[in-house]
Phi, psi and omega in degrees: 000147206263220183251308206307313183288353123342263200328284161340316170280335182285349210261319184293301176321322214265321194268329180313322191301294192308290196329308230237294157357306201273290162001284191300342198265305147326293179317315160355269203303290149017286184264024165051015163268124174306144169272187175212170227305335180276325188273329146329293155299299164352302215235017164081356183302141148299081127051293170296298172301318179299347184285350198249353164294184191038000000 
């Protein structure tokens, strides 16, 4: 398997993450439920700060 097609794959695992991240984290909130620090991170939020929104 070559690098470029490594690389493609990892850019793709990554936005499916962010993807799947950004779901979660709507719903959450959605559902008036904290989201949570790995789906937070996920998507570059501090944690700390999201706690002081709303």
């Amino acid at each position: 398997m070559s690098v470029q097609s490594k690389s493609r794959r990892g850019i793709i695992s990554r936005a499916f993450a962010v993807m799947g991240a950004a779901i979660s984290v709507s719903a959450a909130v959605e559902n008036h439920r904290r989201p949570s620090h790995r789906d937070l991170n996920t998507l570059g939020i501090d944690p700390k700060a999201f706690d002081r929104l709303g």
